[in-house]
C-alpha positions as CSV (number, residue, x, y, z in Angstrom):
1,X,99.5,102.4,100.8
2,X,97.8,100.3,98.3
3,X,94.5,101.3,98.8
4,X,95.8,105.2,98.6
5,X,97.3,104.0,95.0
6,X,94.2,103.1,94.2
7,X,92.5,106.2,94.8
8,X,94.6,108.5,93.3
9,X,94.8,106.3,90.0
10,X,90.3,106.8,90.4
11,X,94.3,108.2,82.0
12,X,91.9,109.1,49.1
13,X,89.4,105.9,49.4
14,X,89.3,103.5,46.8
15,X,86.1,102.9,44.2
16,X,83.0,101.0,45.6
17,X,83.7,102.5,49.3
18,X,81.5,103.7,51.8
19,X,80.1,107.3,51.5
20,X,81.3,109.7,54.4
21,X,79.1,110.6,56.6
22,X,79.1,114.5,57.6
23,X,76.4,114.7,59.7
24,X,75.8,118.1,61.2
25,X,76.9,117.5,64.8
26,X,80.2,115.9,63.7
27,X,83.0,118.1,63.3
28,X,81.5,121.1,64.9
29,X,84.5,122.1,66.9
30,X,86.5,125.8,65.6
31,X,89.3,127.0,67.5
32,X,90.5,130.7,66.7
33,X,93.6,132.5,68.1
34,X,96.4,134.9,67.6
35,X,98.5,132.0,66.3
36,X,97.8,131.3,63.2
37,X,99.7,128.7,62.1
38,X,97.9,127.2,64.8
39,X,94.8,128.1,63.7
40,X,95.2,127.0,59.7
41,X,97.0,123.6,61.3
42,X,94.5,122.9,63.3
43,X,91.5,123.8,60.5
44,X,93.4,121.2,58.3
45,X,94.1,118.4,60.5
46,X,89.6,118.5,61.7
47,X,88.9,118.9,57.8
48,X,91.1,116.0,56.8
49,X,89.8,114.0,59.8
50,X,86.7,114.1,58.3
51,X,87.2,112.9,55.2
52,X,88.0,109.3,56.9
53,X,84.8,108.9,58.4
54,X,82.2,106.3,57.3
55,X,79.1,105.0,57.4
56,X,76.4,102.6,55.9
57,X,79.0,99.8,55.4
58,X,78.4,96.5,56.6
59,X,80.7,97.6,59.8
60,X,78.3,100.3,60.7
61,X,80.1,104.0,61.8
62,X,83.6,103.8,62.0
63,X,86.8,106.1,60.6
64,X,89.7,105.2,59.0
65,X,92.4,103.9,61.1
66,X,95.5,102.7,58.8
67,X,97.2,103.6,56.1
68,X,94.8,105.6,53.7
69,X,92.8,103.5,51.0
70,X,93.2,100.4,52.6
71,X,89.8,100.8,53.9
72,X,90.1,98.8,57.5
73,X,90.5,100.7,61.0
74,X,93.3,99.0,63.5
75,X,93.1,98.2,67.0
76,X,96.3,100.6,68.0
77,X,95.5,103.5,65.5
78,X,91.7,103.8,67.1
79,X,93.0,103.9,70.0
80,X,95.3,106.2,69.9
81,X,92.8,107.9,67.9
82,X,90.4,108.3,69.9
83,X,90.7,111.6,71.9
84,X,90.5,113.1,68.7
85,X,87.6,111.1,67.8
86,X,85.6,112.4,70.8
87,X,86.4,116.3,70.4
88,X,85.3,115.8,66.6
89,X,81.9,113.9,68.3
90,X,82.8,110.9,66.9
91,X,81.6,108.9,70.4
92,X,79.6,106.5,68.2
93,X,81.8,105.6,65.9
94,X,84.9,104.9,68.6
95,X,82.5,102.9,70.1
96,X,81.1,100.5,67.7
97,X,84.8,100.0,66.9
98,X,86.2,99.1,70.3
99,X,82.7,97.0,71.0
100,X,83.6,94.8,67.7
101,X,87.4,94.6,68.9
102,X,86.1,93.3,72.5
103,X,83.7,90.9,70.9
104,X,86.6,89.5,68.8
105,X,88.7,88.3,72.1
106,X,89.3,84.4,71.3
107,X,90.8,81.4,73.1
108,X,91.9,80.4,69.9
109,X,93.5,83.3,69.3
110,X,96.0,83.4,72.7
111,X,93.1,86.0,73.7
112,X,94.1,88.5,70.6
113,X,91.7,90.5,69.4
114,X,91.8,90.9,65.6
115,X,95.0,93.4,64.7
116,X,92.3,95.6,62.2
117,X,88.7,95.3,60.9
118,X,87.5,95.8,57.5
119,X,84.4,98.1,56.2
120,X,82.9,94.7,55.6
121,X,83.2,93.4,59.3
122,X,85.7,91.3,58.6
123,X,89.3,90.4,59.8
124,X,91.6,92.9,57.7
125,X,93.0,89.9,55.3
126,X,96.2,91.5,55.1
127,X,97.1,90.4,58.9
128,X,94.9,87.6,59.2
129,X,94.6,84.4,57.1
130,X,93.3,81.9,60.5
131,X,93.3,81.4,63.7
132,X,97.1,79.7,64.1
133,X,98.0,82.7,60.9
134,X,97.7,86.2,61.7
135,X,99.8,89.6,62.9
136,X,99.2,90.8,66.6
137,X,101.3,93.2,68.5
138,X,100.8,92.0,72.1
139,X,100.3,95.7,73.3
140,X,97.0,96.2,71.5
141,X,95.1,94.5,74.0
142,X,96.1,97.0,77.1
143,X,96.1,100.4,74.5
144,X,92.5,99.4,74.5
145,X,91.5,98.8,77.7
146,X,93.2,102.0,78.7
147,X,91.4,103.8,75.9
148,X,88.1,102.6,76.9
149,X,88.4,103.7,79.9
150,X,89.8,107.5,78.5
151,X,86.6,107.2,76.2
152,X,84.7,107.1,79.3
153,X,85.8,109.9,81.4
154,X,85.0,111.7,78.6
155,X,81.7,111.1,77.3
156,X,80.3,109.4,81.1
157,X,78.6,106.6,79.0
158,X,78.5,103.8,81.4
159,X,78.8,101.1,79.0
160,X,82.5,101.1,79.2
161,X,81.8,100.4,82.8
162,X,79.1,97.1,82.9
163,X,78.4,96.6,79.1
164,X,79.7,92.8,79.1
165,X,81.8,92.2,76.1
166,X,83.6,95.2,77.4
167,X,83.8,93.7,80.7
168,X,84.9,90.2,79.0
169,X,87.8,91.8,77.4
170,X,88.7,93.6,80.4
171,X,89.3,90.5,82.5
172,X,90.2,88.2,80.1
173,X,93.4,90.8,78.4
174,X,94.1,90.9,82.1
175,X,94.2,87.1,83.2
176,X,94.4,84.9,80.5
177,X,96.0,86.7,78.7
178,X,98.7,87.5,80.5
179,X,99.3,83.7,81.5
180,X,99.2,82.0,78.2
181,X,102.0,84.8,77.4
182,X,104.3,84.5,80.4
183,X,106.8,82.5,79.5
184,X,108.5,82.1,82.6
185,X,105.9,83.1,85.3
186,X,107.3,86.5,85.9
187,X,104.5,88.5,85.3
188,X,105.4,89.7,82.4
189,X,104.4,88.5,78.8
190,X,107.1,87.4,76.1
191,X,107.1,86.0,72.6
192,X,110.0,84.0,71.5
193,X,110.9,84.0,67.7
194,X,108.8,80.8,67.4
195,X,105.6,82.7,67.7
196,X,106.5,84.6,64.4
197,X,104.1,87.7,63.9
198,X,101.3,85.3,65.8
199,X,101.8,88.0,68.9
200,X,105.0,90.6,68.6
201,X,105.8,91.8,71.5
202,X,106.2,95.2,71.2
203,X,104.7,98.2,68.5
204,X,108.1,99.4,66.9
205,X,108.6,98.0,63.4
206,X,112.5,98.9,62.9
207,X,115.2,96.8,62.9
208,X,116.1,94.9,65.8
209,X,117.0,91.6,67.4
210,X,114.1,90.0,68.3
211,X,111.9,91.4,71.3
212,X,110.7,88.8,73.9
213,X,109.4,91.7,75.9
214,X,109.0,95.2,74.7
215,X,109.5,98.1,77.1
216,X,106.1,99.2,75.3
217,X,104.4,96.1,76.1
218,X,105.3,96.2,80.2
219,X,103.9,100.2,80.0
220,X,100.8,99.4,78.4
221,X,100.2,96.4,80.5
222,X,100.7,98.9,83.0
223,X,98.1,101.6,81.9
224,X,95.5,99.2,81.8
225,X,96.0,97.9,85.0
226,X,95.2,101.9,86.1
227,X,92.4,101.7,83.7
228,X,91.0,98.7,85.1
229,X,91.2,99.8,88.6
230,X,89.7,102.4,88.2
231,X,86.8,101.1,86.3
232,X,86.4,98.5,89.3
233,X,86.1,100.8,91.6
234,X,83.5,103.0,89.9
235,X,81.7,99.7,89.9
236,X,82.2,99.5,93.8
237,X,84.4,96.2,93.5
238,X,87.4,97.9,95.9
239,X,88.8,94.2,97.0
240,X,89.6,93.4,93.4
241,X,91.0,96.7,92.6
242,X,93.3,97.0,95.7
243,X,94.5,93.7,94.4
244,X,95.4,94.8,90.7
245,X,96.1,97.8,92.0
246,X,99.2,96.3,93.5
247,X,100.5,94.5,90.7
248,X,100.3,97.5,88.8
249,X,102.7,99.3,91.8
250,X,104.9,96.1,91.1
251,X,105.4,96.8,87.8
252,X,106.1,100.5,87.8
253,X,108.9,99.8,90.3
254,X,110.2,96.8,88.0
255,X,110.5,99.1,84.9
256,X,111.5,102.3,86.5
257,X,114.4,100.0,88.3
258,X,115.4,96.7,86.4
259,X,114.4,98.6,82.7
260,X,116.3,102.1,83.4
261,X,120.3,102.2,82.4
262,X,121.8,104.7,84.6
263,X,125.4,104.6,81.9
264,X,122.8,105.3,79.0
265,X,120.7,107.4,80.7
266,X,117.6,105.9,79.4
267,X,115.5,102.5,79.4
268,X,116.1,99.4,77.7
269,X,114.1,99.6,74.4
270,X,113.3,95.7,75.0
271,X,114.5,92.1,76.7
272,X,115.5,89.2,74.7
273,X,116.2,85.5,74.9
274,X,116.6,84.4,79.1
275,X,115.5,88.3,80.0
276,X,119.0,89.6,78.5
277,X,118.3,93.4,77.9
278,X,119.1,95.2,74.2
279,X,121.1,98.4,74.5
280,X,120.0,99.7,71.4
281,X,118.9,103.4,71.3
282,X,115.6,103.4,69.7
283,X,113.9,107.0,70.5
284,X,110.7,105.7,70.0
285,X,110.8,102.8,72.6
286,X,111.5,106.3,75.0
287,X,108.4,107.7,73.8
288,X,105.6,104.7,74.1
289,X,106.6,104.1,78.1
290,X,106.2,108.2,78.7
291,X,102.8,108.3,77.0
292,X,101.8,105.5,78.8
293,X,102.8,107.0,81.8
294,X,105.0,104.4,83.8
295,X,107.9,106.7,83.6
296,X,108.7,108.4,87.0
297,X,108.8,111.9,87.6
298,X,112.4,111.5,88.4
299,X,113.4,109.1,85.7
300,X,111.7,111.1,83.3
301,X,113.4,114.1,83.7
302,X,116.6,112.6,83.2
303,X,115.3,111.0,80.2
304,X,114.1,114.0,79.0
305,X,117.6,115.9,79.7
306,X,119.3,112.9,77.5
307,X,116.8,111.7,74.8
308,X,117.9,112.3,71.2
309,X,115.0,112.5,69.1
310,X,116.2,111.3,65.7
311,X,113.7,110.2,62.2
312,X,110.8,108.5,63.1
313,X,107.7,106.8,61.5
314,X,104.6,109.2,61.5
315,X,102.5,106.9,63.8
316,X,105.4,107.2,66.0
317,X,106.0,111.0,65.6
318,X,101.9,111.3,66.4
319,X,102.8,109.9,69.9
320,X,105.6,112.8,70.8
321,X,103.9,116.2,71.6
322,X,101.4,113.9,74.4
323,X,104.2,112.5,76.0
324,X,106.0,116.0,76.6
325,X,102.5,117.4,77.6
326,X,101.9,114.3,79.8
327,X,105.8,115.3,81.9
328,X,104.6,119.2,81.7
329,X,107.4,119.8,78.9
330,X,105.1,122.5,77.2
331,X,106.8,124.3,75.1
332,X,108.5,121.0,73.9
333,X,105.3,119.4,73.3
334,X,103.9,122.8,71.2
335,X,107.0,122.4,69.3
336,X,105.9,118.4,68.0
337,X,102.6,119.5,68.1
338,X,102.8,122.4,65.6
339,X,105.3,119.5,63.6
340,X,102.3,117.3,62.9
341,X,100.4,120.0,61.5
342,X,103.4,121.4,59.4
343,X,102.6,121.0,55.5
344,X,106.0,119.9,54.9
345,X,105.9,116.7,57.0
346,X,105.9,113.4,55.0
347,X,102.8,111.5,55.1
348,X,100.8,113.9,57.1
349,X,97.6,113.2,55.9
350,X,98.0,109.5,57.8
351,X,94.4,109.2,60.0
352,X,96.4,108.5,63.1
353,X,98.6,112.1,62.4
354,X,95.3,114.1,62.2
355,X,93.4,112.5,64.8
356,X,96.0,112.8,67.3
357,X,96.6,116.6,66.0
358,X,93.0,117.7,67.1
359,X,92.7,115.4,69.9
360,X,96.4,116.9,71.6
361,X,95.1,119.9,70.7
362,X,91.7,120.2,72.4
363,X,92.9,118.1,75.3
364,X,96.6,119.0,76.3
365,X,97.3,122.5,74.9
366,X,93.9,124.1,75.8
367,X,93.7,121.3,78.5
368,X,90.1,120.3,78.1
369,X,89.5,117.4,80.3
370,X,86.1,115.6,81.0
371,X,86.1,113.8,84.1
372,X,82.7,111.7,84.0
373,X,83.8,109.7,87.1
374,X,84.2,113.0,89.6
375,X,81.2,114.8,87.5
376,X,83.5,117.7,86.5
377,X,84.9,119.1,83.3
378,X,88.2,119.9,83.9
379,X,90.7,122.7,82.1
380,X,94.4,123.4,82.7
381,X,96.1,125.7,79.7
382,X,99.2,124.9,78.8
383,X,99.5,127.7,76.0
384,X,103.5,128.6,75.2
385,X,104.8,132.2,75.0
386,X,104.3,132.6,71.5
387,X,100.5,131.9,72.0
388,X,98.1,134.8,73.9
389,X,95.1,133.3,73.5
390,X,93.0,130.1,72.4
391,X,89.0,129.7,71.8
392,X,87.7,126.5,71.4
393,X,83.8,126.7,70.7
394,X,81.7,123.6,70.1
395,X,83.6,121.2,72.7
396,X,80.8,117.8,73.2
397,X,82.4,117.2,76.9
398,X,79.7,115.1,79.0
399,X,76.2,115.8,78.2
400,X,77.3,119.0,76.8
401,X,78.9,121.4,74.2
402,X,80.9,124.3,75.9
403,X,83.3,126.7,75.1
404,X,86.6,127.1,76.1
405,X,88.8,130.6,76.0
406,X,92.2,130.1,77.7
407,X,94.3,133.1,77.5
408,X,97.7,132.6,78.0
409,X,98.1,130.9,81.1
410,X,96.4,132.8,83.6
411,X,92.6,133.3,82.8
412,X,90.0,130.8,81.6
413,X,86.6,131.3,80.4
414,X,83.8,128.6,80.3
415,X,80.6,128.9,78.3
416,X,77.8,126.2,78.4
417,X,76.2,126.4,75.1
418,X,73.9,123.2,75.5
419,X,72.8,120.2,77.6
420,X,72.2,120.4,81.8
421,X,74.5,122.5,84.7
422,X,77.8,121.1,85.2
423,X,80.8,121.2,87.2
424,X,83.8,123.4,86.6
425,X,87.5,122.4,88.0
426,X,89.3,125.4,86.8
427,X,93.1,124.1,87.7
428,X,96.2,126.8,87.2
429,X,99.9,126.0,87.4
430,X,101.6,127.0,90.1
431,X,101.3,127.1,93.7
432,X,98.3,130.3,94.0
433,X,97.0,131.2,97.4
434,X,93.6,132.8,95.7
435,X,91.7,132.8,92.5
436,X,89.6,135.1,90.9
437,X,86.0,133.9,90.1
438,X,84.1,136.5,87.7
439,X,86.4,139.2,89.6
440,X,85.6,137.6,93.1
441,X,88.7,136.3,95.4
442,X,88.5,133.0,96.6
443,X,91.0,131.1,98.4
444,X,92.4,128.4,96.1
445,X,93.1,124.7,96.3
446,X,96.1,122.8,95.8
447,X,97.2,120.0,94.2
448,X,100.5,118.3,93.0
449,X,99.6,117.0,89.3
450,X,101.0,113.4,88.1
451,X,104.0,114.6,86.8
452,X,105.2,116.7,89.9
453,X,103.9,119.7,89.3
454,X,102.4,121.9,91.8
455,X,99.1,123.3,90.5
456,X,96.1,125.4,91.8
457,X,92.0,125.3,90.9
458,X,89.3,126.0,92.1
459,X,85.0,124.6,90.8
460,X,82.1,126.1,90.4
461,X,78.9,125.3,88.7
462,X,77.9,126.6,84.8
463,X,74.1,126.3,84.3
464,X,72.5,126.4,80.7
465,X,73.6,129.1,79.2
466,X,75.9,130.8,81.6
467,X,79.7,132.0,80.8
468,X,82.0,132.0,83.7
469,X,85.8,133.4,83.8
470,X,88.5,132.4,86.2
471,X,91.9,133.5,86.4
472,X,94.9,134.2,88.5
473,X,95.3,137.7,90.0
């Protein structure tokens, strides 16, 4: 059972600052369509995008990741950033980032990383004054290791598997740092009031008691246990995989049971003090767990029949339209999607908004989906009604740059515009007995997707230069 787990887991600057660096293969991405709200939001949130990225700075590449101006990039925000990042071919950058966050793990530090980084290479002095003085939000560590391995699937660069100050963090966030956290041996990691802002347990910045353990913390703890499995067994170490794989199972049964309130319908935002659970309804601490993806199919749809979005921050608003797209809640997710491009939202110039715009964009609603570890590039629309049709030209997947013309729901075309043949995993929703490949019937394959859903695909191969159209009859 374990072992089968394990398998199917193998997820304005201020004066004196660095020039921008608008090189001509960053950016290239355009997406047209009939939709074209869709098609002016998504032109903004790439041009803006672009303004916050740097280069020639003491740090080397790297793209704003905080609030604008301040000139630092933060551990969460490039992380959550960087799907974005790699549709806008900002590989280098994302990783010359992430490499500086792994080489910053201490044991002086509780095995933190540094919360942000400045343009200089330096500790962002605004969260950290020393070692026994700085701001950490115990989640970081896990977002990252679940990011690098994201980063991989998409660009197959095999550093994210064997580099070793990737590697360092990878084991160390996932050993040491998990015991110098647990408090009380359970597994899970908690920071009493003691600890100050020295390690916060959790991302969300309201108003609540005291979290010991966020509801956050135990999903992203979570996701990079998938991550990490996964990485291990690319690397052929299956014993040590099957072994965190199971501790992963562990605590994906422990939150979707002991965390879920069947008289609020929804989870506990957070434990305090001697594992006591808060009852507070904080949308947001709905939202982290579902992008993370420990929610259950099951679970989540009764959260999703009872969760109240109300106000949130715009780092957490950035996080909505993936986690509807993650449960298959499409037109939902279109909805929050289209939000974080609408010109009235506050704040949405914030780097994290327009990152996450393109990035949910090119890789949920058109459903572009490299998949370095199977050596396929996978797409799955997930267009609403009010959308016929979506091109995305100028796509760096893999070794590549392809097109991408989903229209509606039903037909796919694929163009490889540069770089070697590659393999095709055209997937449809729905349970299809054939497919049509370039008007030829084949007999379709099935599948059930990670949210429940029954879908259908089919691969083939694109050379250099070829176009290719599958769709459902």
């Amino acid at each position: 059972m374990v072992i089968g787990l394990v398998i199917a887991w193998c997820l304005p600057c201020c004066k004196g600052a660095a020039k921008p660096s608008l090189e001509p293969s960053l950016g290239a991405i355009e997406l047209t369509s009939d939709h074209r709200p869709l098609v002016e939001g998504f032109s903004w949130a790439k041009t803006k995008a672009l303004e916050y990225v740097f280069d020639g700075s003491a740090v080397g590449k790297w793209f704003g990741g905080a609030l604008p101006g301040r000139e630092v990039f933060c551990v969460r925000d490039v992380s959550h950033q960087a799907t974005g990042a790699m549709a806008l071919g900002l590989s280098a950058h994302v990783k010359n980032m992430l490499l500086r966050f792994a080489r910053a793990i201490a044991e002086s530090r509780d095995w933190c990383t540094f919360w942000a980084i400045d343009r200089n290479d330096r500790p962002s002095a605004i969260d950290y004054r020393g070692d026994d003085d700085f701001r950490y939000k115990l989640p970081a560590n896990f977002d990252m290791v679940h990011t690098c391995y994201r980063v991989y699937e998409w660009t197959g660069d095999e550093d994210y598997l064997g580099h070793r100050d990737f590697d360092h963090f990878y084991r160390r966030s996932l050993t040491d740092y998990v015991a110098v956290w647990d408090q009380d041996g359970d597994g899970l990691m908690e920071s009493p009031p003691q600890n100050g802002t020295r390690g916060l347990a959790t991302y969300y910045e309201g108003e609540l008691p005291r979290a010991w353990t966020g509801g956050d913390l135990v999903a992203a703890h979570y996701a990079a246990i998938r991550a990490y499995t996964r990485i291990l067994m690319l690397r052929g170490e299956t014993d040590e995989a099957v072994s965190i794989a199971t501790e992963g199972s562990r605590l994906r049964r422990l939150y979707n049971e002991a965390w879920w309130s069947p008289e609020l319908g929804r989870f506990y935002p957070s434990r305090g003090e001697g594992g006591k659970f808060n009852t507070d309804d904080v949308p947001s601490m709905q939202i982290f767990p579902l992008y993370f993806g420990i929610v259950d199919g099951s679970r989540a749809d009764e959260l999703f029949d009872q969760l109240d979005i109300g106000p949130l921050t715009i780092e957490e608003n950035s996080y909505l339209a993936e986690a509807y797209y993650r449960y298959g809640r499409n037109e939902q997710a279109f909805h929050y999607l289209m939000g974080q491009m609408d010109p009235h939202l506050p704040h949405r110039d914030y780097p994290e908004n327009v990152f996450t715009a393109v990035g949910t964009t090119v890789h949920h609603l058109v459903g572009v989906s490299p998949r370095a570890s199977e050596g396929v590039v996978e797409t799955r629309s997930r267009l609403p009604n009010e959308v016929s049709w979506v091109r995305l030209d100028n796509v760096p997947v893999l070794a590549n740059e392809i097109a991408v013309h989903q229209s509606g729901a039903r037909e796919t075309r694929v163009e490889n515009h540069s770089g070697p043949a590659f393999a095709w995993r055209a997937v449809f929703a729905g349970e299809q007995v054939s497919l049509l490949v370039d008007g030829e019937l084949v007999v379709a394959r099935r599948r059930t997707s990670e949210s429940g859903e029954a879908e259908s695909f089919t691969e083939l191969v694109v050379g250099p230069g070829e176009a290719h159209v599958v769709r459902v009859p």
